[in-house]
C-alpha positions in Angstrom: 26.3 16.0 -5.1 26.8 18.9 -7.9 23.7 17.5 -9.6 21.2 17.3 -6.4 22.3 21.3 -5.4 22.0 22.2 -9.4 18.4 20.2 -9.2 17.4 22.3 -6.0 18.3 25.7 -7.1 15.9 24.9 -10.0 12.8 26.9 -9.6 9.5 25.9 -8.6 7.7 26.9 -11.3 10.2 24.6 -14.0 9.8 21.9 -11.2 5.6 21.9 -11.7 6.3 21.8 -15.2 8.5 19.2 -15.4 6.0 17.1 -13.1 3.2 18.2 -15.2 4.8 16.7 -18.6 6.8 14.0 -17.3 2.7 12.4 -15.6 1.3 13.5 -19.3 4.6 11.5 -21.1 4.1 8.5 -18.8 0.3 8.3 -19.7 1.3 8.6 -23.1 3.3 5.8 -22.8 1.2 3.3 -20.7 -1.7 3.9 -23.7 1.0 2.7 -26.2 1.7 -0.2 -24.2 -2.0 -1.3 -23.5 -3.2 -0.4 -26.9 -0.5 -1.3 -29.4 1.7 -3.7 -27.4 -0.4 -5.7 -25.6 -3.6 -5.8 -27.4 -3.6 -8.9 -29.2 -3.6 -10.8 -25.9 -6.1 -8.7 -24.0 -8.0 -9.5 -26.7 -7.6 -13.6 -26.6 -7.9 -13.4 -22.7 -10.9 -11.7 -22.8 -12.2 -14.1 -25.7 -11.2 -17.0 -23.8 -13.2 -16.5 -20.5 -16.1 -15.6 -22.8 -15.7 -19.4 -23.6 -15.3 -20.3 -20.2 -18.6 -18.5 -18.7 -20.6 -19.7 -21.5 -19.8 -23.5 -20.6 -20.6 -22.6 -17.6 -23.6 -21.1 -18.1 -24.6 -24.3 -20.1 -23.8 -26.8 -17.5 -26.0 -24.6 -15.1 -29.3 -25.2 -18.2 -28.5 -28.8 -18.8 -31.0 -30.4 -17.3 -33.8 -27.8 -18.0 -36.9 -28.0 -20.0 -36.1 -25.0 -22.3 -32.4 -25.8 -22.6 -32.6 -25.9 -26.6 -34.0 -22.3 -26.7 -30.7 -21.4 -24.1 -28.6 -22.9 -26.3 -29.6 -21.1 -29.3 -30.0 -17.9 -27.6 -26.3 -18.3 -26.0 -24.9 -18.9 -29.2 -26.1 -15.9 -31.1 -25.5 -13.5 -27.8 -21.7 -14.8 -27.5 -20.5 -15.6 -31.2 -20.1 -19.3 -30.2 -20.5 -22.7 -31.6 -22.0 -25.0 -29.7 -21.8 -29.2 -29.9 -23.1 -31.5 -27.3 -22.6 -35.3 -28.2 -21.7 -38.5 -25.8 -18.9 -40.3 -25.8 -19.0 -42.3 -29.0 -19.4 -38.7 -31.0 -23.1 -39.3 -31.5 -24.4 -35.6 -31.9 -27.4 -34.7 -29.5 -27.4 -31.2 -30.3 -25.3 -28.7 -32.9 -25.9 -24.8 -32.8 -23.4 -23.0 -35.2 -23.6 -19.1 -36.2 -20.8 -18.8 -37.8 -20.6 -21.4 -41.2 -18.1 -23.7 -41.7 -16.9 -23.3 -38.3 -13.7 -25.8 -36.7 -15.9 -28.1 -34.7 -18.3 -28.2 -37.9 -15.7 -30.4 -39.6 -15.6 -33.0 -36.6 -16.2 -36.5 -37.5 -17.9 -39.3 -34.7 -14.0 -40.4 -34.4 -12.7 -36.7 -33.7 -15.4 -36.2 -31.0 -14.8 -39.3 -29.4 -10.7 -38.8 -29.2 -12.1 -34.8 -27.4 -14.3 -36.7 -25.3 -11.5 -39.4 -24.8 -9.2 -36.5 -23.9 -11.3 -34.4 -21.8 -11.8 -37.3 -19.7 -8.1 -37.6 -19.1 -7.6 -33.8 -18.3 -10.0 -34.1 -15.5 -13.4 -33.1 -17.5 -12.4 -29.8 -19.1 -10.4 -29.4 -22.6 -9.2 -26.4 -23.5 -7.2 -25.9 -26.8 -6.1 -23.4 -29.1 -5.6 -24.3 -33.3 -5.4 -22.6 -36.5 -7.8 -24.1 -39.1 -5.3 -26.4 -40.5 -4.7 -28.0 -37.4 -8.0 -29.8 -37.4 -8.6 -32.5 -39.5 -11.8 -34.7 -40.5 -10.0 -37.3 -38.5 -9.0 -36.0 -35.6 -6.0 -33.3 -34.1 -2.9 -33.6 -35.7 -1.3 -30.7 -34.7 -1.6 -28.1 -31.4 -0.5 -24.6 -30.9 -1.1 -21.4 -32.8 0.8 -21.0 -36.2 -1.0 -17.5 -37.4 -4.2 -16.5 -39.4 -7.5 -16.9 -37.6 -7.3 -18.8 -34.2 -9.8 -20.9 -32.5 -10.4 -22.0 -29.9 -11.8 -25.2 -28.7 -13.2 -25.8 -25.1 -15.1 -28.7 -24.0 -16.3 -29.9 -20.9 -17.9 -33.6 -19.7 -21.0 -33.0 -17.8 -23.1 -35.5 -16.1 -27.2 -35.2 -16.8 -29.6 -35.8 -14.2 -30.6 -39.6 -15.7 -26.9 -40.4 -15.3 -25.9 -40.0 -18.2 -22.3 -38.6 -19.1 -22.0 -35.7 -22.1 -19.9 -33.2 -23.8 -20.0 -29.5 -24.2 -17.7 -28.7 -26.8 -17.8 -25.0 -27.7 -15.9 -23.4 -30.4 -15.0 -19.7 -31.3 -12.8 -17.8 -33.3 -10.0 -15.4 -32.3 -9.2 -12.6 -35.9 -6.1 -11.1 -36.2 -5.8 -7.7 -34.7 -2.9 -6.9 -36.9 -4.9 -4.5 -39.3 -7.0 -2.8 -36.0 -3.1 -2.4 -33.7 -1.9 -0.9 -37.1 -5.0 1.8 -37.2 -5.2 2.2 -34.0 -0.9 2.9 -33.8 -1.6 6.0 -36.6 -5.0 7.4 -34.4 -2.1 7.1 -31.5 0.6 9.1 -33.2 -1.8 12.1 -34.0 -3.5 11.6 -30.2 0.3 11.4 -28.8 1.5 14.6 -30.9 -1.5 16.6 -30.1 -1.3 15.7 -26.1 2.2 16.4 -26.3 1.7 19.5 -27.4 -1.4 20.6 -24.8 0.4 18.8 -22.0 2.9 21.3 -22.8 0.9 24.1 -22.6 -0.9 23.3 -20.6 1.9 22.5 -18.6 3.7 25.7 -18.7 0.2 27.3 -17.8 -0.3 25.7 -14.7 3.4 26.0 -13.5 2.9 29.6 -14.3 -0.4 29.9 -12.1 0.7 28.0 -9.3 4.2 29.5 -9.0 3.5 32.6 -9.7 2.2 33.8 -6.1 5.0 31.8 -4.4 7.4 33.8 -7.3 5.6 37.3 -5.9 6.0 36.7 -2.2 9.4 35.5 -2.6 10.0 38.8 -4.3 8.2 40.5 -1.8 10.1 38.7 1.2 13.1 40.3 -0.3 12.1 43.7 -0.3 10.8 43.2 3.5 14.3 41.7 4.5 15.9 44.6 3.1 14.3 46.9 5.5 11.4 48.1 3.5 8.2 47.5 6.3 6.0 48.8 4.3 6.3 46.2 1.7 2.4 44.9 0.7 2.0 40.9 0.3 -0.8 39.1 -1.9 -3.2 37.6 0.2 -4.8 36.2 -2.7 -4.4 32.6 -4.7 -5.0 29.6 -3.3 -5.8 28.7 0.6 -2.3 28.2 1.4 -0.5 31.2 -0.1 -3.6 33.6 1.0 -2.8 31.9 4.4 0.9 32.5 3.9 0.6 36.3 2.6 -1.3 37.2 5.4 1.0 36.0 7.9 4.1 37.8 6.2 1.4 41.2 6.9 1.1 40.2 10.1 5.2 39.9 10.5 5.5 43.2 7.9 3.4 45.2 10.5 4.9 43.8 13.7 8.2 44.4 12.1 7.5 47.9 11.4 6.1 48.6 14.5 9.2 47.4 16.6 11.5 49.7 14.2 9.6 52.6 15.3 9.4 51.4 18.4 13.3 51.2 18.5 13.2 54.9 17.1 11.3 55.9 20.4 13.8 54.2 22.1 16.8 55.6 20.9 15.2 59.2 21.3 13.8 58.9 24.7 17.2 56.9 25.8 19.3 59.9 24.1 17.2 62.6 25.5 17.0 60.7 28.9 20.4 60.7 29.1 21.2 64.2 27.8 19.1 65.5 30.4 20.6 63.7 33.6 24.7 64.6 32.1 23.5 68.1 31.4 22.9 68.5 34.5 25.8 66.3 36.8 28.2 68.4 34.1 26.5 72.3 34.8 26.1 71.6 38.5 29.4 70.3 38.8 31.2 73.2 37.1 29.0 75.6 38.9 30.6 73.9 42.2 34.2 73.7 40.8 34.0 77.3 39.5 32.1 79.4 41.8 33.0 79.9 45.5 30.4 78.8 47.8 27.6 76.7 45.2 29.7 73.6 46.8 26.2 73.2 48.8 24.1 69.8 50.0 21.4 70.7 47.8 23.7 71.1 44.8 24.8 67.3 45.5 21.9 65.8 45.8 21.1 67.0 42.8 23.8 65.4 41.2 23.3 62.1 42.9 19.6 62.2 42.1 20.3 63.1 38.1 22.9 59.8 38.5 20.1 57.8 40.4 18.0 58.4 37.2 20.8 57.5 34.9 21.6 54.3 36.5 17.9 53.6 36.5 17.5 53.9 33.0 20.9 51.7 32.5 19.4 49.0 34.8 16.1 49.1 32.9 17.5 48.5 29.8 19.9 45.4 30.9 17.2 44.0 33.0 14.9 43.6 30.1 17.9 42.4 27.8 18.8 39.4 30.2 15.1 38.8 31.3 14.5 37.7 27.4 17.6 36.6 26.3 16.8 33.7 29.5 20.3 34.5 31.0 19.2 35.0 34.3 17.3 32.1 35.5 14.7 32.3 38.5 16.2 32.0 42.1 12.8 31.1 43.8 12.6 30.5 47.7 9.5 30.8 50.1 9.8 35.0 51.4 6.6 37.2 52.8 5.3 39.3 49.8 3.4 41.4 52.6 6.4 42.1 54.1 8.2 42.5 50.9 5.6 45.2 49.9 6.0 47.2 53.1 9.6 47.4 52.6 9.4 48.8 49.0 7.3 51.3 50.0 9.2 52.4 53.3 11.2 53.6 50.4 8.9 56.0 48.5 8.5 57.9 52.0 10.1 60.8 51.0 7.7 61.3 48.0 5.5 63.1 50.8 3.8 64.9 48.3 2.5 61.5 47.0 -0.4 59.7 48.6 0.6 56.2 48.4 -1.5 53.3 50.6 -1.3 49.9 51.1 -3.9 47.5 52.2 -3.4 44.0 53.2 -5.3 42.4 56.1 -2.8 39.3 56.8 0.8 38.5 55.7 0.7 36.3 52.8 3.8 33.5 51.5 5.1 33.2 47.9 7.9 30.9 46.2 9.3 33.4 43.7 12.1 35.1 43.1 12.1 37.8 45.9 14.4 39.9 43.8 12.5 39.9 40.3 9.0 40.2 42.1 10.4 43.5 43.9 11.1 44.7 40.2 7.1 43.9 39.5 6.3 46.4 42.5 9.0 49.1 41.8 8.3 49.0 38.2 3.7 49.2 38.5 4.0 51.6 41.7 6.2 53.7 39.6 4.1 53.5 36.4 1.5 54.7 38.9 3.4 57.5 40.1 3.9 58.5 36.9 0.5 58.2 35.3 -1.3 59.5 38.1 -3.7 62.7 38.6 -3.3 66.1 40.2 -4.5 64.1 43.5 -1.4 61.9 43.2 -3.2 59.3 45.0 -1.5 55.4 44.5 -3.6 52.3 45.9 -1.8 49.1 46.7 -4.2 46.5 47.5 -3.5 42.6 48.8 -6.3 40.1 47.9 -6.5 36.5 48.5 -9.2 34.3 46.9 -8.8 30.5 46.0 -5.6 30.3 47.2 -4.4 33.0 44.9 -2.8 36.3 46.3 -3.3 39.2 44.0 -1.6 42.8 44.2 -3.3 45.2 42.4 -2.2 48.8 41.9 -4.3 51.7 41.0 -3.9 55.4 40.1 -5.5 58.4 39.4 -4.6 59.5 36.0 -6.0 59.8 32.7 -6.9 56.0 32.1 -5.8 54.3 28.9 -8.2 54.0 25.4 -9.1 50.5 24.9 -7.8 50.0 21.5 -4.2 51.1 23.5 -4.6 48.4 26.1 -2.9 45.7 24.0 -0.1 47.5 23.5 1.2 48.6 27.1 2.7 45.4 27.6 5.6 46.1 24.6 8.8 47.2 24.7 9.5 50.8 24.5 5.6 51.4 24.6 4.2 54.7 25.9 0.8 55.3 26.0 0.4 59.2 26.0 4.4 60.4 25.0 3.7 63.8 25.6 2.6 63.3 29.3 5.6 65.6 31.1 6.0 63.2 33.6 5.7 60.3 30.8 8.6 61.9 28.8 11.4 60.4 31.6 11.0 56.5 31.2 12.0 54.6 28.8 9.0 52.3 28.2 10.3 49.1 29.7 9.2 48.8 32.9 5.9 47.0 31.6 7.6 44.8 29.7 10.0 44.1 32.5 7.1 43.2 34.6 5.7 41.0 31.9 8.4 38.6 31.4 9.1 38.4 34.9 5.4 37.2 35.6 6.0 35.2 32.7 8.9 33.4 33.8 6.7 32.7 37.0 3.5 31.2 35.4 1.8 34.0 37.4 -1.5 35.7 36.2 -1.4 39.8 35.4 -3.6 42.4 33.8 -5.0 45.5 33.6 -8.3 47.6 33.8 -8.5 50.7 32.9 -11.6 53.8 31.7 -10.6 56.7 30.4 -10.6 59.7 32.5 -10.9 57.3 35.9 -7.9 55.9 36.5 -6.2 52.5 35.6 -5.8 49.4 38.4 -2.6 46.9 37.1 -2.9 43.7 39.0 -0.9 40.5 39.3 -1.5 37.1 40.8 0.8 34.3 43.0 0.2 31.0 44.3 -0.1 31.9 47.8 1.5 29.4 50.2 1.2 30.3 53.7 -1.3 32.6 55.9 -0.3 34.3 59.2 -1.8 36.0 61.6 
């Protein structure tokens, strides 16, 4: 177990090279074993079928007009003596390269016992003898004993008149003791100069491949300890250019939610500060001077702890929204109705123009709740963002039997390369809008994740100067009149 933990720690760039010279030690090895081990009988297999196809190639020619001039021009292509004779060992036809060869010193008698024997083995003799093995006689002996080998193959054919005859071929297999030892010395300098560029080359290779995973590893670090600003290499190979533009990606992202988190920190310390500042002057005024115990002076203080319960809410309504802790509680309710309600609400803003148009009641299953956040949260962005008109438009559509709300304003619009953006946490568009300066930046992102949860379709479209429209869509379920 020690061993497998002390093998993963190991670094990647020791692990390529280890790969790298343990393939070039294994090739190394398997050249040995072909070339110096088992050379001598790749070389008798190979010298054996070379018999075996030229019989072959004989028995195809045997009945042919030019089958002397094959014979001759097989033997001098393949190194081969060839014998044809019948079975009493009377010789019809002799073709010998090579002088002095086995089959040369076959008698009548010897040919006839091959012939005999060939016929016993089914028509094809195959044997293997050193020259001493042969005699003028006949075979005494069978079986390799060293020095030069032959071989002796023959093969009982039957000619087109009937007649039966013998193809006895004969070839010679050299010792490859004096070739394994020269090619065993040209294999030790080969094996000590591959060694030694395997191992270079080796170490190179680990080097260049490991070093961009070596540079964003280094780089990751840096980013984990809270430097955002940290640069990684997009360049190397596919996956690593891939890789180091994806850790950008997450560097920027990263950075841009710490100074998101800034913003919110500020605007939720001066957001607070304001609202206490006030409860705590107003209330001393009240405790310390006779008659300032007045309506207006409490409303004022209920209205400063309206906004500071609102900005509490905010904040742990987008906190359980995405930590999934507070599940949908859908049931079939009258979003027209709904609407209606929420704006009964905002009737005291009477110096806010604020209109709703909807020409039936329309059905939802939603979570009545969380969809009265949507409205509260884009009819206030509206209020907010607004012009000097303070005109808000609530409109009810229904088209394909989706019902969309869409909410429009007045106000300055949004730039388009901001548009992406509105949907963040603790985003402000313009932070030094007055009116801007009291939110906290969630209540787009609140409506976000609630539409998420719901599978519902939102959006915005805005022009500078003109005005933005926010709009969100529902499955609509029922139409009344």
């Amino acid at each position: 177990m020690k061993l497998r933990e002390q093998f993963r720690r190991i670094s990647i760039k020791w692990r390529i090279f280890a790969c790298f010279a343990g393939f070039t030690l294994i090739m190394l090895i398997l050249l040995w074993v072909f070339q110096v081990v088992f050379l001598d009988r790749f070389y008798q297999f190979i010298k054996i079928n070379e018999v075996k196809s030229t019989a072959q190639t004989i028995v195809k020619h045997v009945d042919s007009e030019d089958f002397e001039s094959t014979l001759q021009s097989i033997s001098q292509g393949n190194q081969v003596a060839i014998l044809i004779c019948d079975e009493y060992g009377n010789i019809s036809y002799y073709q010998d390269i090579m002088p002095a060869s086995l089959i040369s010193r076959l008698n009548p008698l010897s040919l006839s016992q091959i012939f005999s024997a060939t016929t016993e083995e089914g028509g094809i003799f195959f044997r293997q003898f050193s020259r001493e093995d042969m005699a003028p006689d006949g075979i005494h002996q069978i079986g390799p004993r060293g020095g030069i080998q032959n071989i002796i193959y023959s093969r009982i054919v039957e000619k087109a008149n009937g007649s039966r005859v013998m193809i006895l071929l004969s070839t010679s297999i050299s010792p490859v003791s004096a070739t394994v030892n020269t090619l065993r010395i040209q294999l030790f300098c080969i094996t000590v100069f591959m060694l030694v560029l395997s191992l270079l080359l080796a170490l190179f290779l680990s080097k260049w491949i490991s070093k961009p995973i070596i540079n964003i590893n280094a780089s990751a670090k840096m980013l984990g300890s809270g430097k955002y600003d940290t640069v990684f290499d997009e360049t190397g190979y596919k996956e690593i250019s891939e890789l180091g533009h994806t850790l950008n990606y997450a560097a920027r992202e990263l950075s841009r939610t710490e100074e998101l988190r800034r913003d919110l920190i500020a605007n939720i310390s001066h957001d607070l500060r304001t609202p206490l500042t006030m409860i705590k002057g107003y209330g001393e005024v009240m405790r310390d001077l006779p008659g300032e115990n007045t309506p207006e002076n409490v409303q004022i203080i209920i209205d400063e702890a309206t906004r500071l319960a609102s900005l509490v809410s905010d904040v742990l309504d987008i906190s359980k929204l995405q930590s999934g802790t507070e599940p949908l509680s859908r049931a079939d309710f009258n979003l027209t109705e709904s609407i209606r309600v929420i704006l009964q609400r905002y009737s005291k803003l009477t110096d806010y123009h604020i209109s709703f148009h909807a020409d039936r009641d329309i059905y939802v299953n939603a979570d009545e709740l969380k969809i009265s956040q949507v409205v509260y949260n884009l009819v206030n962005n509206a209020i907010t963002y607004t012009g000097a008109d303070k005109i808000v438009e609530i409109t009810q559509t229904v088209s394909n039997g989706k019902v969309r709300i869409s909410v429009r304003d007045t106000g300055d619009g949004i730039p388009p390369d901001k548009i992406n953006d509105i949907w963040e946490r603790y985003y402000k568009v313009d932070k030094e809008h007055k009116r801007a300066q009291i939110g906290t930046g969630l209540g787009l992102s609140i409506v976000k994740t609630i539409l998420d949860m719901h599978g519902g379709a939102y959006g915005v479209q805005s022009e500078e100067g003109k005005g933005s429209l926010f709009w969100f869509e529902l499955d609509a379920m029922e139409l009344s009149d």
